[in-house]
N, C-alpha and C positions, 0 to 999 in steps of 0.2 A: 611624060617622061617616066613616072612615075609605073606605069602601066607597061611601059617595055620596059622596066627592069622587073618587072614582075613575069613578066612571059618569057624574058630569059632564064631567069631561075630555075620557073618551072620545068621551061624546055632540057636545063642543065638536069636536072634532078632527074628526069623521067629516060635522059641519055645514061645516067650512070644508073640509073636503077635496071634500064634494058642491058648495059654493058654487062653486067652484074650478075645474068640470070642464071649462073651456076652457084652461085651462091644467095636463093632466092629466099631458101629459106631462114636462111644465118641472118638477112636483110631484115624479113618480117621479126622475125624472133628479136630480135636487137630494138628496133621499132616499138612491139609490145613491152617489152621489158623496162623499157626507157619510161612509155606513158603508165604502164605498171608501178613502177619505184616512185614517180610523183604523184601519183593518186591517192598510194600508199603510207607516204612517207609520213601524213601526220601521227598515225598510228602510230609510231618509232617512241614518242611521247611515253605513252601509257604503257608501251610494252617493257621499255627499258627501264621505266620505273617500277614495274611489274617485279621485273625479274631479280632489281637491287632487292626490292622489299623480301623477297623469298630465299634472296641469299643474305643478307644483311640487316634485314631486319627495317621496321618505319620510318625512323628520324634518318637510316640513312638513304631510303624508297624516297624521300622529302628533300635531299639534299643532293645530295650526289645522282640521283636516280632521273631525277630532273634536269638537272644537267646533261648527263649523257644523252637524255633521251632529246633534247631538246639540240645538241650538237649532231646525232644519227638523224634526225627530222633532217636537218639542214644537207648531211652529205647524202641520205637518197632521195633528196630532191633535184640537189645541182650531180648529183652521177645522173638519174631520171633524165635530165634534161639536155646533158652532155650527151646519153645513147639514142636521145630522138633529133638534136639535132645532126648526128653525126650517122644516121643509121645508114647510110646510103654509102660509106668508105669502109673499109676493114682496119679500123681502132678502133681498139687494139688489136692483134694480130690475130685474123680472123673471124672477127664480132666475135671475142669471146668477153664474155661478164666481167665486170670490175669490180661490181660485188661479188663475189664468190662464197659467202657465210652467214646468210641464205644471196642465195641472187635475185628471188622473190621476196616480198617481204611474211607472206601467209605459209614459206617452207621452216618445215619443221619448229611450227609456234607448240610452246606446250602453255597454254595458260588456264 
C-alpha cells in the first residue's frame, strides 16, 4: 500500500512539475532556495550574534544576540522547508521569496 502511495505522489509531482514548465525556472530557483535557507540556517546563530556585538556591544552579542539568532536559526529553517516542500505550486504569488532581506543567507554578509 505503502509503495502506491508513493508512486502516486511521485506520479502527482512530476504532473505538476510538467504542467508547470513555463515557470521552470521560478520552480528550480524556489527548490534551491528552500534546500539553501535549511543548510544555512544554522549560521543565523553566529551572525546575528555577530552583528548585536558590533552594534551593541558583548553582554548584549551574549544576550539578546543569542536569542535572535537562535529565533532567525528557527524561521530560515521552517521558511527552507516550507519552499522545498511547496516548490512545485506558485506560493506565494509566483515562487517569489518570503525571505526577502537577504533571501540567501551568504547575500550581503559583511562580517
Amino acid at each position: 500500500m505503502s509503495k502506491k502511495l508513493v508512486l502516486v505522489g511521485l506520479i502527482f509531482m512530476l504532473t505538476v512539475i510538467v504542467v508547470n514548465t513555463a515557470y521552470c525556472d521560478e520552480i528550480l530557483e524556489k527548490l534551491g532556495r528552500g534546500i539553501c535557507n535549511v543548510a544555512t540556517s544554522p549560521y543565523e546563530l553566529i551572525y546575528q550574534a555577530s552583528r548585536v556585538n558590533n552594534s551593541d556591544g558583548p553582554f548584549a552579542a551574549s544576550t539578546f544576540g543569542i536569542l535572535k539568532g537562535f529565533s532567525m536559526v528557527l524561521v530560515r529553517a521552517a521558511v527552507g522547508l516550507y519552499e522545498v516542500a511547496t516548490f512545485p505550486f506558485p506560493v506565494p504569488k509566483n515562487y517569489e521569496p518570503i525571505l526577502k532581506d537577504p533571501e540567501y543567507f551568504f547575500e550581503d554578509q559583511n562580517w
